[in-house]
C-alpha positions as CSV (number, residue, x, y, z in Angstrom):
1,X,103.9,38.6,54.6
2,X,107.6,37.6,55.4
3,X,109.6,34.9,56.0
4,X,111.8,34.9,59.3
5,X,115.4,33.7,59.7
6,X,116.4,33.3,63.4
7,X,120.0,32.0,63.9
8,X,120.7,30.8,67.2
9,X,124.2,28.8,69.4
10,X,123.1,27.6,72.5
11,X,120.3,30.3,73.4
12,X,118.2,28.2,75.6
13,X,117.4,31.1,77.5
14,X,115.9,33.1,74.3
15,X,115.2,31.1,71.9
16,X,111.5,30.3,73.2
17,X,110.3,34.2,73.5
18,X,112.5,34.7,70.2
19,X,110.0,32.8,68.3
20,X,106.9,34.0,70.1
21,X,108.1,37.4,69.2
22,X,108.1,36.0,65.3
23,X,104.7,34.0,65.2
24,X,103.2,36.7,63.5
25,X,104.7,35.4,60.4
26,X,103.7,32.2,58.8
27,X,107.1,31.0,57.8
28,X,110.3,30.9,61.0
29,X,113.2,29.0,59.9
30,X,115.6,28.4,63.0
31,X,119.3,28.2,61.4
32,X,120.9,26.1,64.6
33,X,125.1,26.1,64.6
34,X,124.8,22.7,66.6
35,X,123.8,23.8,69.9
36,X,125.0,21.8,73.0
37,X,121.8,22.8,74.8
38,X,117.9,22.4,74.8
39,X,117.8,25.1,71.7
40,X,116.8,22.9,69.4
41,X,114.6,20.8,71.9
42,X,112.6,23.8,72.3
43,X,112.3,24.7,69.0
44,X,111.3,21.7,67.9
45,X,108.7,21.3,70.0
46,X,107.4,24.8,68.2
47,X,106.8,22.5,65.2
48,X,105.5,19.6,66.4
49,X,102.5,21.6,68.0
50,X,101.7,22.9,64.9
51,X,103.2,26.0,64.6
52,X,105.1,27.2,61.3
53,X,108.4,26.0,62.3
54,X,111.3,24.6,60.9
55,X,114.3,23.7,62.2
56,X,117.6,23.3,60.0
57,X,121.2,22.5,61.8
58,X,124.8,23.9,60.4
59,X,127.8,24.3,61.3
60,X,128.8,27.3,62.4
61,X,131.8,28.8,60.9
62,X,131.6,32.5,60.5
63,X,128.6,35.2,61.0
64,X,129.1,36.0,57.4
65,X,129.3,32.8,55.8
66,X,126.6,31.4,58.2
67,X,124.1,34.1,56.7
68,X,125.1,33.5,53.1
69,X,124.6,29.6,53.9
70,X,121.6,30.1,55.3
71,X,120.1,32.4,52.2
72,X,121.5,29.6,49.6
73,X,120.1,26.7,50.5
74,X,117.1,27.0,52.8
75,X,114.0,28.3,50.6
76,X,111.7,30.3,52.2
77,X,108.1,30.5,52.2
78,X,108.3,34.4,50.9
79,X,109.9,36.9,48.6
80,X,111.1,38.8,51.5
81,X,112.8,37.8,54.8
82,X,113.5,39.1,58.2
83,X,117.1,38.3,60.3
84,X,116.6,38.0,63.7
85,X,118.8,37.2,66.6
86,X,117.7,34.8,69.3
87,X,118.2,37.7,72.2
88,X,115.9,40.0,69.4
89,X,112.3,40.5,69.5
90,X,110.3,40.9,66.7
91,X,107.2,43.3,68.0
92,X,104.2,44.0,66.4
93,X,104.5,47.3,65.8
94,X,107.7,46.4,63.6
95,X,106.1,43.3,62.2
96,X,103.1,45.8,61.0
97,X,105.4,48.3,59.1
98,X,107.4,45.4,57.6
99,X,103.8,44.6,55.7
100,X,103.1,47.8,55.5
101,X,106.5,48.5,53.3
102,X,106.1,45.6,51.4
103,X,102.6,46.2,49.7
104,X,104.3,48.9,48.0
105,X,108.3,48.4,48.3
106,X,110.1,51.0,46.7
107,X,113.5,49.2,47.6
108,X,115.3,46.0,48.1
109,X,116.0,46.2,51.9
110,X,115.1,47.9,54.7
111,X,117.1,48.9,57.9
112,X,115.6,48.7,61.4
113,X,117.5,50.1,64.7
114,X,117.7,48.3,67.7
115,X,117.8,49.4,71.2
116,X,120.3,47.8,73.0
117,X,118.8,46.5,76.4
118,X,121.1,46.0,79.2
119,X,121.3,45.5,82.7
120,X,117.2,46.1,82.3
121,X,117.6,49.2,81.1
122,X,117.6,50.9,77.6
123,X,121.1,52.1,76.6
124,X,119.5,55.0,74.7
125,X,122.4,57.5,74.1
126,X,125.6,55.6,74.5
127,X,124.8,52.9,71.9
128,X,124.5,55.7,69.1
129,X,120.7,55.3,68.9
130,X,119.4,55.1,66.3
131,X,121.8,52.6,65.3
132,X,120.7,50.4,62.3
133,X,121.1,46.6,60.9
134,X,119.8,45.7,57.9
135,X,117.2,43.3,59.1
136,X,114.7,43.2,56.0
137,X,115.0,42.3,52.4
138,X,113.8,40.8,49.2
139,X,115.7,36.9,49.0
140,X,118.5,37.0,46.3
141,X,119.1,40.9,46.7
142,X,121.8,40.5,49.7
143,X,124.6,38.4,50.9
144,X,126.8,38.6,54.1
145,X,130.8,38.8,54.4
146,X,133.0,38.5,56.9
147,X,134.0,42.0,58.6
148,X,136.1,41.0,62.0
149,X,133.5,39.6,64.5
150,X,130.7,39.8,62.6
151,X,129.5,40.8,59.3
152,X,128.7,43.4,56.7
153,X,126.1,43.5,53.6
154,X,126.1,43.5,49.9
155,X,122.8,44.8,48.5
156,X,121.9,44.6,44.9
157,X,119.9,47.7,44.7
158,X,118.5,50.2,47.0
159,X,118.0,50.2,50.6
160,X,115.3,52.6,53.5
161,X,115.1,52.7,56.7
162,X,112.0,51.7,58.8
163,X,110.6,53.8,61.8
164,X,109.7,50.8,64.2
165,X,112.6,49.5,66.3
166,X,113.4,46.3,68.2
167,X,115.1,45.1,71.2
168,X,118.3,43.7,71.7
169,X,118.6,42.1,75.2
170,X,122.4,42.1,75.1
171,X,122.9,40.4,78.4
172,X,120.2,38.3,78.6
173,X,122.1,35.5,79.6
174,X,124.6,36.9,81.9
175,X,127.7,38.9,82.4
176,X,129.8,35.8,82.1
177,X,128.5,34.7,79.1
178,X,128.7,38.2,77.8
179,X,132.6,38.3,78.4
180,X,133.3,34.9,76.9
181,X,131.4,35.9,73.9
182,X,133.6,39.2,73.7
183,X,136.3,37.4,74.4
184,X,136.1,35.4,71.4
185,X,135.1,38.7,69.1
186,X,138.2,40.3,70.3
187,X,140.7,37.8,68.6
188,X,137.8,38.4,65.1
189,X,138.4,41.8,65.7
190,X,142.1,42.1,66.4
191,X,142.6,40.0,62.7
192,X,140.2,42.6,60.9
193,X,142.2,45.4,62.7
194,X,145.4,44.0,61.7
195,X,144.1,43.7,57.9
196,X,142.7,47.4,57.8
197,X,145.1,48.7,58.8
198,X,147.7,47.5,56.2
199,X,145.1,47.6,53.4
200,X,142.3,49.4,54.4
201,X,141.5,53.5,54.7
202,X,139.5,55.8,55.9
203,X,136.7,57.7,53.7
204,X,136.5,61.4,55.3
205,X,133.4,61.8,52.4
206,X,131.7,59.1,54.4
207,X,132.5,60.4,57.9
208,X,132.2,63.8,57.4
209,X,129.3,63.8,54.8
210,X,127.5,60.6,54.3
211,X,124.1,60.4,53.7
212,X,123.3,57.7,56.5
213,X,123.7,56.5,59.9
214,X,125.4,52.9,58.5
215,X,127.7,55.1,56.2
216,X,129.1,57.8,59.2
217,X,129.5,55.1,61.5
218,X,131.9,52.6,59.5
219,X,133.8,55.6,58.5
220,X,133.9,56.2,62.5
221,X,135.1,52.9,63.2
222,X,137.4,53.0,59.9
223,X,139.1,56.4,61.6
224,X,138.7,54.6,65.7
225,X,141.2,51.9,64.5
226,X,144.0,54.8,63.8
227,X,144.0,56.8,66.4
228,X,145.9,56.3,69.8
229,X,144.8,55.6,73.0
230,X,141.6,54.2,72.1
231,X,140.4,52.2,75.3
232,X,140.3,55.7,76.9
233,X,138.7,57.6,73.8
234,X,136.2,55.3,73.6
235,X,135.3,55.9,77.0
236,X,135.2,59.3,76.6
237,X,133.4,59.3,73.6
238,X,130.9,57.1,74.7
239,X,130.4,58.5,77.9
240,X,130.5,62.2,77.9
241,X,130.6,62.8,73.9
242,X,126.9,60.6,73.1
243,X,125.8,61.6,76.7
244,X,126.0,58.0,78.0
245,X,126.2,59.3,81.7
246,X,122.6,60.4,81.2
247,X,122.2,56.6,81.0
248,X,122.6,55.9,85.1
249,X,125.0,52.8,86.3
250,X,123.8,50.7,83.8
251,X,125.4,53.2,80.8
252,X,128.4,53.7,83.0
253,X,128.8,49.9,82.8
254,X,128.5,49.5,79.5
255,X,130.6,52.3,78.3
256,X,133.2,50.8,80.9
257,X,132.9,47.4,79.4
258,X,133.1,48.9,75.8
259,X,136.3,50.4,76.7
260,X,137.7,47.3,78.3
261,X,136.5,45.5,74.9
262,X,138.5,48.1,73.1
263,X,141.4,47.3,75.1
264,X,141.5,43.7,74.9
265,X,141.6,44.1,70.9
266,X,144.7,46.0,71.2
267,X,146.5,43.3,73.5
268,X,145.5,41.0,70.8
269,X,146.6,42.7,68.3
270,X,150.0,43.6,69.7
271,X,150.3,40.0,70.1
272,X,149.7,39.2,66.5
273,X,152.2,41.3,65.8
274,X,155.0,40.0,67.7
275,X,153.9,36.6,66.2
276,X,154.4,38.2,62.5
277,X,157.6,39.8,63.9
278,X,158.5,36.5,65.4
279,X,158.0,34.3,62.1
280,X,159.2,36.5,59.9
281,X,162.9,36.5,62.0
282,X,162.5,32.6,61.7
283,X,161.9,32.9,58.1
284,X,165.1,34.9,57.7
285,X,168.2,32.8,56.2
286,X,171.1,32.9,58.3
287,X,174.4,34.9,57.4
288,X,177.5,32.8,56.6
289,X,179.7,33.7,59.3
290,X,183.7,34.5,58.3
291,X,186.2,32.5,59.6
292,X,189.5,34.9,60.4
293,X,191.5,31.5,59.9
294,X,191.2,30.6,56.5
């Protein structure tokens, strides 16, 4: 058995088939960053019928540091714990070959991939499937950091993947919230950009001969930050390159709104850069001028 973290911001709309999905385990700690609506109401009432529920509140301050947070100081029931998202679903077929892997476990963590659901359909090829997220692990064998929206892991020890997959309803509560929330990782993203690319690099090893999906893919991204036009290269990679048009309207949407993600992170970061440019003129001492009538 398994513990299961579920981290949720105002997912009203999820949060209640989120932890039906996860009442297979006997231990579901909802890690709430001070939602504004009935998210907590609803999972509440989870525990007060009974069910093995708890509900913690924090702050929310970054995906990273919320995750590390949440692994220092909320015990669970279990050696091993699960990260889900409130628009995930834990299925039983996953929730079987998580016990199966942990009668035995030969490593420290285990990575699941998740199809990415959207517009009620499956974005199978544009999405990179399978694309993996490190999902289950033995408490006190990982911690989170900040990488720009989001975050990235730091296993102590080895890591597998899992066969089972689970899905990720992207859009489950609507386009405009969808946007906003891009919106928001754009200006994440366009700092992270920003840093790589003065201190950052790309490993060609890891692109051109790593061992794992997780590995070739930040190398990818590592190399996507460098190159020009990348709005329209992402559009084309996604579309024609990982076959995305076999994915009807709904890939062509995606891939489109990809792209259009892509291209708001450069407009930000062009803006940070005139700011940089723009403070560092300020900070500049001005010249002594020379008077011609002295």
């Amino acid at each position: 058995m398994f513990s299961v973290y579920i981290l949720t911001h105002n997912e009203e709309k999820d949060i209640a088939a989120c932890i039906e999905s996860a009442l297979f385990s006997d231990d579901i700690i909802v890690v709430d960053s001070c939602s504004t609506d009935h998210t907590l109401a609803i999972a509440r009432s989870y525990a007060e019928r009974g069910d093995p529920v708890r509900v913690v509140e924090h702050p929310f301050e970054s995906h990273g540091r919320q995750r590390t947070w949440m692994l220092e100081n909320i015990q669970p029931k279990h050696d091993w714990v699960y990260i889900l998202e409130a628009d995930e679903r834990l299925t039983p077929e996953l929730f079987a070959e998580c016990c199966e892997a942990l009668k035995s476990p030969d490593h420290v963590a285990y990575y699941v991939a998740e199809r990415v659901m959207f517009m009620g359909s499956w974005i199978r090829r544009s999405t990179q499937y399978p694309r993996y997220q490190l999902r289950l692990f033995r408490h006190g064998k990982v911690w989170f950091s900040d990488y720009g929206h989001t975050e990235r892991e730091e296993v102590s020890g080895s890591t597998s993947f899992l066969q089972q997959t689970y899905p990720h309803y992207t859009s489950s509560k609507g386009l405009s919230r969808w946007l906003d929330k891009h919106n928001r990782y754009s200006s994440d993203e366009a700092t992270e950009t920003l840093y790589q690319l003065k201190h950052g690099s790309v490993s060609w090893r890891a692109l051109l001969l790593g061992t794992t999906e997780v590995e070739r893919r930040r190398a990818l991204k590592d190399l996507s930050l460098r190159l020009p036009f990348r709005p329209l290269l992402r559009f084309l990679y996604m579309y024609f390159g990982l076959g995305g048009w076999l994915d009807g309207r709904a890939g062509f949407a995606w891939c489109t709104l990809q792209a259009f993600y892509e291209y708001l992170i450069l407009l930000k970061v062009e803006e940070l850069r005139q700011a940089e440019t723009s403070s560092d003129n300020q900070a500049e001492p001005l010249k002594p001028t020379v008077s011609l009538h002295g």
